[in-house]
C-alpha positions as CSV (number, residue, x, y, z in Angstrom):
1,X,0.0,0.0,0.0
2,X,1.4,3.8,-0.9
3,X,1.0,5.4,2.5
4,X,1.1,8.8,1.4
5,X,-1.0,11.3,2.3
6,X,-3.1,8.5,3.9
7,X,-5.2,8.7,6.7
8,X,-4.3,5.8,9.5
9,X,-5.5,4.9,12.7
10,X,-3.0,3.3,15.3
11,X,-4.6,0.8,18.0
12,X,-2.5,0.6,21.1
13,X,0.1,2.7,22.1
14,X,2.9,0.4,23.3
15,X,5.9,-0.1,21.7
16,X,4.4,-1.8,18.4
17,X,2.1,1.0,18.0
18,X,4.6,3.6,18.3
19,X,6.4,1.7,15.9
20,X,4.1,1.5,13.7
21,X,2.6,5.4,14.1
22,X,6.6,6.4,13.7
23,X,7.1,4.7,10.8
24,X,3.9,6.0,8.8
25,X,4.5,9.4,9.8
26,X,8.0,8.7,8.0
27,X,5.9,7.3,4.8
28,X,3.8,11.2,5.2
29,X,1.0,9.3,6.4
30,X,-1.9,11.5,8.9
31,X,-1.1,9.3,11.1
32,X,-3.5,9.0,14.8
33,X,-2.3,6.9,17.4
34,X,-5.2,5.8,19.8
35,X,-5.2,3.8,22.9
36,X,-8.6,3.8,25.0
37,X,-6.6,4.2,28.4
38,X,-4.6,7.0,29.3
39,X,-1.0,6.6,28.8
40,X,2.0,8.6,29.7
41,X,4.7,8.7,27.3
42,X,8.6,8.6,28.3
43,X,9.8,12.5,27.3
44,X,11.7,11.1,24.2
45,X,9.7,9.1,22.9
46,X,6.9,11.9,23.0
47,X,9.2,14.0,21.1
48,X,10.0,11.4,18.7
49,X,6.4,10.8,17.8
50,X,5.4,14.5,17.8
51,X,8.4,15.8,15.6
52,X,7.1,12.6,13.2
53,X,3.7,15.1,13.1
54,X,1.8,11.9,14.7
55,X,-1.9,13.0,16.4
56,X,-1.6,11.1,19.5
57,X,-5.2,10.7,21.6
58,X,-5.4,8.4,24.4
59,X,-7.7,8.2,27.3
60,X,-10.8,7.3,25.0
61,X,-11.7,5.3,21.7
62,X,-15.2,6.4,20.3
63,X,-16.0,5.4,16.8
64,X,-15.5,9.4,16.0
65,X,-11.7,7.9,15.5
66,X,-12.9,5.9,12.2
67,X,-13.9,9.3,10.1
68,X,-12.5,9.2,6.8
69,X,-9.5,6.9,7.6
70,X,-8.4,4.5,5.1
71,X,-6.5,1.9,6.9
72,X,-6.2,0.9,10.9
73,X,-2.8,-1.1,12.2
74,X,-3.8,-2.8,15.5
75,X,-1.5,-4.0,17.9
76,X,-1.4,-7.7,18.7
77,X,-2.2,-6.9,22.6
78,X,-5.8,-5.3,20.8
79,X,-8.5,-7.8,19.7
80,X,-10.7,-7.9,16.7
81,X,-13.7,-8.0,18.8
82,X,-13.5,-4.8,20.3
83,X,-16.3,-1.9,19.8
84,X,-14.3,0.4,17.8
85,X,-12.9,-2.5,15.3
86,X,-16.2,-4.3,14.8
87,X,-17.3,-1.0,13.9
88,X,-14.2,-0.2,11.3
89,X,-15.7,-3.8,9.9
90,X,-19.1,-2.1,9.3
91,X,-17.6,0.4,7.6
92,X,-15.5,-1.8,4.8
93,X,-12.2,0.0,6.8
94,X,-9.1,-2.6,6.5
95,X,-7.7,-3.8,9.8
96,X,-4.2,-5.1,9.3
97,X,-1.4,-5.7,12.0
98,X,2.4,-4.0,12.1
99,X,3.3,-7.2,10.6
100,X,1.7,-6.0,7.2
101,X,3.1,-2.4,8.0
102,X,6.4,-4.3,8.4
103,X,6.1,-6.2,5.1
104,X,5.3,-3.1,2.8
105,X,8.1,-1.2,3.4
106,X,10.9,-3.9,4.2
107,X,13.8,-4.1,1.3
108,X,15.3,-7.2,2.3
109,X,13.1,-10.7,2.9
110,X,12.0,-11.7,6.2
111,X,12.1,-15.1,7.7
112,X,9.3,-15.4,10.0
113,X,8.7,-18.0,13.1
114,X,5.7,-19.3,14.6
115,X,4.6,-21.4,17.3
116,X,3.0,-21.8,20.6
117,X,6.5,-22.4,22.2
118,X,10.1,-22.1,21.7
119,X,9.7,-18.9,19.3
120,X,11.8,-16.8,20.9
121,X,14.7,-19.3,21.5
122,X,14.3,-20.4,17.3
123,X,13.7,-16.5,16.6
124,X,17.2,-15.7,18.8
125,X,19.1,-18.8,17.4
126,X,18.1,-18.2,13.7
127,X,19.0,-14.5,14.0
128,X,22.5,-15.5,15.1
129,X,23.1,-18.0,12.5
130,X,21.8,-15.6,9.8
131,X,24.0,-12.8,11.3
132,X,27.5,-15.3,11.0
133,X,27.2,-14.8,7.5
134,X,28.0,-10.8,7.9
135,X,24.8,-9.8,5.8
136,X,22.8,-6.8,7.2
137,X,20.4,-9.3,10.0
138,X,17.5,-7.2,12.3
139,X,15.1,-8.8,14.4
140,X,11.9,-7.6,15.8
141,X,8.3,-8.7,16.3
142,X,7.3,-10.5,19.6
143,X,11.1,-10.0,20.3
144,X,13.5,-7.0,20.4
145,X,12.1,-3.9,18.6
146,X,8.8,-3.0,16.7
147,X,9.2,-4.5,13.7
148,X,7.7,-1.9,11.5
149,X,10.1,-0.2,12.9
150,X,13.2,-3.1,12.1
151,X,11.9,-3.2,8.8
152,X,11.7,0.3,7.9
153,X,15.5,0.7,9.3
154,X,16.4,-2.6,7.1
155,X,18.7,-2.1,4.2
156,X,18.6,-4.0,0.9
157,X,20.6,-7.6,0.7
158,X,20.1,-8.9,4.1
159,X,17.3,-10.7,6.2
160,X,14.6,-9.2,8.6
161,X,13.9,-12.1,11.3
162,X,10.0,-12.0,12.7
163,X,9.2,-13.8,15.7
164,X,5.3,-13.7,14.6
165,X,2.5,-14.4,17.6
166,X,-0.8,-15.7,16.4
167,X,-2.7,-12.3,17.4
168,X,-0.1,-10.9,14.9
169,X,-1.0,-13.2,12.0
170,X,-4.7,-13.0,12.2
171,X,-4.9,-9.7,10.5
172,X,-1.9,-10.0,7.5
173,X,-3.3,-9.6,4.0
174,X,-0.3,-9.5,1.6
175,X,2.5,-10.5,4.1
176,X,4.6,-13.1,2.7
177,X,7.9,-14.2,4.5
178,X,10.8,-16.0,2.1
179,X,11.2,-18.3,5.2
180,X,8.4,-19.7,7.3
181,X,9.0,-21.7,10.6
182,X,5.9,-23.0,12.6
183,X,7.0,-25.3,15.6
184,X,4.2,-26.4,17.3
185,X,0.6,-25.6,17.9
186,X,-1.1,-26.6,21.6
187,X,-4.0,-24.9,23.7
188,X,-3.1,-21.4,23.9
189,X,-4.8,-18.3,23.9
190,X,-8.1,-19.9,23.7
191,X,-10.1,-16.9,25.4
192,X,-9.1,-15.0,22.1
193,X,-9.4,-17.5,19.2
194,X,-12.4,-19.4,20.9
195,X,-11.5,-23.0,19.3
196,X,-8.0,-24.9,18.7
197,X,-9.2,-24.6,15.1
198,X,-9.8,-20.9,14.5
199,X,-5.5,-20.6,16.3
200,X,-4.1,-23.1,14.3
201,X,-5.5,-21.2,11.5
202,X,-4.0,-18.1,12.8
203,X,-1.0,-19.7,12.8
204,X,-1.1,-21.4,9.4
205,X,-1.3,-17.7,7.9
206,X,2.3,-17.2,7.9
207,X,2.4,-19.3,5.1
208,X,-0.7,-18.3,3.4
209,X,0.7,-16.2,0.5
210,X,4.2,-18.0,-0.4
211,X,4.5,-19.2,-3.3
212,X,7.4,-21.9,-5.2
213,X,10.0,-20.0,-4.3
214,X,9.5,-19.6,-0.7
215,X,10.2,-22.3,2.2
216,X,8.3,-22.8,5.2
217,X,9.1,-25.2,7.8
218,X,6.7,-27.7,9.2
219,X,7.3,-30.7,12.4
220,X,6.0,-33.5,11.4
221,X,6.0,-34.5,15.2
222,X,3.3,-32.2,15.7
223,X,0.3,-33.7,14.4
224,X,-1.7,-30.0,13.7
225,X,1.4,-28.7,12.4
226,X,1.7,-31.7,9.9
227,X,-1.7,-31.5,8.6
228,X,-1.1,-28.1,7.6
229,X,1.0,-29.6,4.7
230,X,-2.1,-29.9,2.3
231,X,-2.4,-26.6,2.0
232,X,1.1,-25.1,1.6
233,X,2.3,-23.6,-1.9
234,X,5.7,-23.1,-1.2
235,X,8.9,-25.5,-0.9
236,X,8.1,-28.0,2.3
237,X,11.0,-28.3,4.3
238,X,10.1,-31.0,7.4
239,X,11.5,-31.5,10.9
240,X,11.2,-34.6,12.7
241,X,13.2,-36.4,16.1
242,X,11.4,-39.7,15.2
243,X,12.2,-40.6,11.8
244,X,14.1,-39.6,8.7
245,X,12.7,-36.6,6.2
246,X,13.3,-36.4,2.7
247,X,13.7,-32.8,2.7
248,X,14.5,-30.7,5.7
249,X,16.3,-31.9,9.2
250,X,15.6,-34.8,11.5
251,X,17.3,-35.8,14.3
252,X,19.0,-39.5,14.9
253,X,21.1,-41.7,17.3
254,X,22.2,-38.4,19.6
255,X,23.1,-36.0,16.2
256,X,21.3,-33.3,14.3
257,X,21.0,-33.8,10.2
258,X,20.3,-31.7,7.5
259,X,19.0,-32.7,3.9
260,X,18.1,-30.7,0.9
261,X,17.6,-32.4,-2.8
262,X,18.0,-35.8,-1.1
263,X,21.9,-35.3,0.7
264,X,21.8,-35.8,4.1
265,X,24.4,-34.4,6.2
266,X,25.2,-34.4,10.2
267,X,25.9,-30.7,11.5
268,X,26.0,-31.3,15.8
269,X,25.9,-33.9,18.1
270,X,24.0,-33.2,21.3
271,X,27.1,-33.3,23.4
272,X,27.8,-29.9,21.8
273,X,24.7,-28.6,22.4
274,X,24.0,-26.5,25.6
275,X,20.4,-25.7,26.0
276,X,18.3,-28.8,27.6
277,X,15.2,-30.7,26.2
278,X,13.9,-32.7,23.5
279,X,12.1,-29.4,22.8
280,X,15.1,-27.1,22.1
281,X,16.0,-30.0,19.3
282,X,13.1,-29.5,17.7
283,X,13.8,-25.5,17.7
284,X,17.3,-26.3,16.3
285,X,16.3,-28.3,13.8
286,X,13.8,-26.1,12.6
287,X,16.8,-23.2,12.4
288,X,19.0,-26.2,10.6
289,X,16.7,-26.9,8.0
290,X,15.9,-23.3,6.9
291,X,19.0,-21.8,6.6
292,X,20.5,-24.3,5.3
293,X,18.0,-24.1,2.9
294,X,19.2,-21.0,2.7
295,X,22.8,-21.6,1.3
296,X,24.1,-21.0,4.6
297,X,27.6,-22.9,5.2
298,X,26.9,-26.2,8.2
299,X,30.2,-25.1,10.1
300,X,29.2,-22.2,9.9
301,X,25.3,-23.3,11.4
302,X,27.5,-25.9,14.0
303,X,29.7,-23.0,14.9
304,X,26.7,-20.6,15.9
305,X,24.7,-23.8,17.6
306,X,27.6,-24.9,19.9
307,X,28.2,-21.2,21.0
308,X,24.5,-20.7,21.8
309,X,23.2,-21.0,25.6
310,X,19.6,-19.9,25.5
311,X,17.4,-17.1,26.0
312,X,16.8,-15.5,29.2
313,X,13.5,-16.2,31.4
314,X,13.5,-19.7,29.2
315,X,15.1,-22.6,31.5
316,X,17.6,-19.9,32.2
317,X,19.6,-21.3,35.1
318,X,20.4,-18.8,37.7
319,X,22.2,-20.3,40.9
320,X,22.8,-23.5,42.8
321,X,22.3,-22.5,46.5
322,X,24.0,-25.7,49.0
323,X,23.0,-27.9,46.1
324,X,19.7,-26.6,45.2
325,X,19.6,-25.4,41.5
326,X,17.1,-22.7,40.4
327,X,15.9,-22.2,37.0
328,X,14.1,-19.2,35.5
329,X,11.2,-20.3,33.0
330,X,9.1,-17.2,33.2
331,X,8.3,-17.4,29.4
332,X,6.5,-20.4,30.3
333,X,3.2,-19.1,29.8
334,X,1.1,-22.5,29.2
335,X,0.3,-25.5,30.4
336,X,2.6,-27.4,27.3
337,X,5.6,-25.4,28.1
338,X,5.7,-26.2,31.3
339,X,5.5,-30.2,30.5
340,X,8.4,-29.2,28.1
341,X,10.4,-28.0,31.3
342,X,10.0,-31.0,33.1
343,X,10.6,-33.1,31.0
344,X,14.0,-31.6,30.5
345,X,15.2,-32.4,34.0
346,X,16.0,-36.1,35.4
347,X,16.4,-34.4,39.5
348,X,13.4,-33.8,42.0
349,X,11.7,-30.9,40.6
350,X,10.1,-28.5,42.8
351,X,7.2,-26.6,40.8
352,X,6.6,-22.9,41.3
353,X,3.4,-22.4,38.7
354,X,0.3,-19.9,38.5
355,X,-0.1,-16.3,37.6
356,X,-3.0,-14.5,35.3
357,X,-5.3,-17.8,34.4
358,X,-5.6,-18.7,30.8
359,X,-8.2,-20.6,31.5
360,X,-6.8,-23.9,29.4
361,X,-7.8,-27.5,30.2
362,X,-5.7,-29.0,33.2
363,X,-6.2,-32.1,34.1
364,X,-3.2,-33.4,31.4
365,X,-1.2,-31.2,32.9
366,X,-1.8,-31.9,36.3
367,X,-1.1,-35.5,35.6
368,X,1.9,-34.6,34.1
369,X,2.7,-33.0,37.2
370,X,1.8,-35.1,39.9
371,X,4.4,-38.0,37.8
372,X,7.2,-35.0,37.1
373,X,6.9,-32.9,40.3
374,X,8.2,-33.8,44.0
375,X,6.3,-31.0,45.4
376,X,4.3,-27.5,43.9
377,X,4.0,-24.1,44.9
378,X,0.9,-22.5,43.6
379,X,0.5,-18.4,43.0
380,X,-1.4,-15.5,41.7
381,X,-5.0,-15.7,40.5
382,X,-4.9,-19.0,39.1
383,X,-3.8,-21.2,42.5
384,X,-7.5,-21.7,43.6
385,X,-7.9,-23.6,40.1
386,X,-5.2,-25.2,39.9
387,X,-5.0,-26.5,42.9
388,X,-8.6,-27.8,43.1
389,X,-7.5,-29.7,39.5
390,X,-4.4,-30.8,41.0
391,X,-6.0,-32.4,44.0
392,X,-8.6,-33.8,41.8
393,X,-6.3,-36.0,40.0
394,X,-4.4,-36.9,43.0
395,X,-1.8,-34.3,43.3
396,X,-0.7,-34.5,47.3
397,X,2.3,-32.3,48.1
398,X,0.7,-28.8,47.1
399,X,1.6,-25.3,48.7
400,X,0.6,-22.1,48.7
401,X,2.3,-19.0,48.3
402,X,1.3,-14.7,47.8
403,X,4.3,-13.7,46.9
404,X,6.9,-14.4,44.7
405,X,9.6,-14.0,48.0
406,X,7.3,-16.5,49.6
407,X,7.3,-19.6,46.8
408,X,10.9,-19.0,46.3
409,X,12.0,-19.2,49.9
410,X,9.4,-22.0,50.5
411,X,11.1,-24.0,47.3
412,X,14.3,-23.5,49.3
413,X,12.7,-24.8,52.5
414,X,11.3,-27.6,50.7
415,X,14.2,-28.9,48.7
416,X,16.9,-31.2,49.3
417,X,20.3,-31.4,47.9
418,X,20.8,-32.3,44.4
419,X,16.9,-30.8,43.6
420,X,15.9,-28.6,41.3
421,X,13.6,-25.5,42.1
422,X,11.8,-24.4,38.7
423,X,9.3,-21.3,38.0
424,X,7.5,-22.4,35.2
425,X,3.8,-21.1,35.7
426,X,1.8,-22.1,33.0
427,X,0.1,-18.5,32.8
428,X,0.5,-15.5,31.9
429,X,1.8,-12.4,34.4
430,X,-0.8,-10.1,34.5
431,X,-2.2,-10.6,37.8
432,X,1.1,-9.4,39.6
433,X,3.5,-8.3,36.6
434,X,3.2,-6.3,33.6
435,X,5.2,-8.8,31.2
436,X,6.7,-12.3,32.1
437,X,10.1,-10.5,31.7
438,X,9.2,-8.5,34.8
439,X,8.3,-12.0,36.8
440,X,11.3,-13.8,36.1
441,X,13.5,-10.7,37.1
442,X,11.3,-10.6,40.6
443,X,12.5,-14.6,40.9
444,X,16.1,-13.9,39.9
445,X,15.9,-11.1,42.8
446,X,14.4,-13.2,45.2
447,X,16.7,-16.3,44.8
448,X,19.5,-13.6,44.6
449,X,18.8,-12.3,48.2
450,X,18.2,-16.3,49.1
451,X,22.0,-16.6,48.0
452,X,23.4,-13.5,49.5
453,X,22.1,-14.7,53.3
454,X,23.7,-18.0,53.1
């Protein structure tokens, strides 16, 4: 779309909507940036956004907003079923996401990934294997910066990487990545998308307007993700741990493989891989396969997989305390994560879990638990729930805890040598934190101040 002269609306004034209102005002867009609470810029970026000429009205969202505008970018946080974009519906007025913003004005192709989990760690570790090879590499999306922004900063002959949530993808219309990853789909976000069907959908976008030239990459160990293959267009490029693929990466007998046109060839064994988890295979794989797909050199892939050690608030170990380990998996915001985490451990694992409710079936899980845990700590809005589910299936050694000090000090109490003490809480952190970054920096405090007193 020419921008020009244009008259856009910007939902949600965090930093993908300032990204986005920034970067239209660049393309001389009348650009108005709306979020329905009021919000209190920091100085500079004020400045930044009214030197850019951006309109900026917060506090209220009336359908006064929609008069003569031709286009509205929402941010992902916003959803479609609002008052204000059921009404831009009414009025035939296009509702697209930064991701579209991101995709018109981008010079170089972007590789996108998608996924319930492990996005960030396949969106970190794809970014540095792209950026070995010295072209121009920026990142943005659910990680790092806007990625309107990224994009509109990206020079020719290089690679935007996209880590792309489902709220993102649900309102693309011409967006079409050279390089599509999608890693798993399990119950998430189900208060949104209503049914398992309409998110895997949202998901399956990402691929939705490649074409033969393109490559997107599907696990075949996922059985939604391998049914999406009937109705991809572009160059299939599969991931499996449990048997061999024809085209793609699979991994056998402790090593990682890479095939393209029918040659297989081993890149890394797991001994030289750091981050735990039959789940982090499945996000190295899925980086294997594409850019090697790519052209990009395996030593050079090897070389970037060996040096990598995670992400942080994703099994980020912090300290051992008299034998006690503690591990920070804030970015374990459902249920499936969290079985991903404990299954990545062969020690005693003490479970610090709850938050914000998502409202996702439990019992699974808390069977999962009660095999994989030796004792839980339950917090935030969601304990009452889970615990009443966890009891049901026969879940004994349960706790309680109302602060984050509390359940780690408690763990502590709790543990014996040699055990681990995990937060992975299978919800989001809005009852207590304003991001799961923010929670996993409270636990890394608290076990901190646990260390310093001995």
């Amino acid at each position: 779309m020419d921008y020009g002269e244009k008259n856009i609306l910007v939902l949600g004034a965090g930093s993908s909507g300032i990204g986005a209102a920034w970067v239209l005002a660049q393309l001389h867009a009348n650009v108005v940036l709306n979020d329905y609470k009021p919000v209190e810029f920091e100085s500079s970026t004020r400045k930044k956004l009214d030197d850019a000429g951006v309109t900026i009205i917060t506090g209220r969202q009336d359908n006064s907003l929609l008069n003569g505008v031709d286009r509205i970018v929402i941010s992902p946080g916003i959803a479609l079923s609002i008052p204000i974009v059921q009404e831009a519906f009414n009025r035939h007025i296009e509702v697209v996401s930064e991701v579209e913003l991101a995709y018109d004005v981008c010079k170089s192709p972007i590789l996108g990934v998608t996924g319930t989990n492990g996005k960030t760690t396949t969106t970190t570790l794809l970014t540095q294997v792209m950026e070995s090879t010295g072209l121009p590499i920026k990142v943005g999306g659910n990680i790092g910066d806007s990625l309107s922004e990224a994009a509109f900063n990206m020079p020719e002959g290089g690679y935007l990487i996209a880590e792309l949530s489902s709220y993102q993808l649900e309102t693309i219309k011409s967006f079409c990545p050279l390089g599509a990853i999608v890693l798993n789909v399990t119950p998430d976000h189900l208060a949104r998308h209503k049914t398992m069907e309409n998110y895997a959908a949202a998901k399956a976008r990402i691929f939705m307007n490649q074409n033969a030239e393109n490559f997107v990459v599907l696990n075949d160990d996922d059985p939604i993700v391998a049914a999406m293959k009937k109705d991809v267009h572009s160059k299939i490029l599969s991931i499996s741990q449990h048997h061999k693929v024809e085209c793609g990466a699979y991994f056998e007998g402790n090593t990682c493989y890479a095939v393209l046109n029918g040659n297989v060839i081993s890149v890394i064994d797991t001994e030289q891989i750091h981050i735990k988890g039959a789940h982090n295979i499945e996000n190295i794989l899925s980086v294997i396969a594409l850019t090697y797909a790519l052209g990009v050199d395996v030593e050079r892939i090897k070389r970037t997989i060996e040096n990598f050690h995670g992400v942080e608030h994703r099994l980020e170990r912090v300290t051992t305390i008299h034998d006690v380990t503690f591990y920070n998996d804030s970015k374990a915001t459902n249920t499936d994560s969290v079985v991903k985490a404990l299954d990545a451990f062969d020690k005693p694992v003490i479970l610090l879990a709850g938050g914000h409710d998502k409202m996702t079936p439990l019992e699974d899980f808390m069977n999962v638990v009660k095999k994989n845990t030796k004792e839980v700590i339950f917090m935030g809005e969601a304990a009452e729930r889970f615990e009443s589910v966890a009891t049901k299936v026969g879940v004994t050694n349960i706790h309680r805890a109302q602060s984050m000090k509390e359940a780690v000090e408690l763990g502590y109490k709790l543990a014996e040598p040699s055990d681990i003490v995990l937060l992975s809480p299978a919800c989001s952190s809005f009852d207590w934190y304003s991001c799961f970054e923010e929670r996993g920096d409270d636990f890394k405090k608290c076990v901190k101040e646990l260390e310093e007193r001995g």
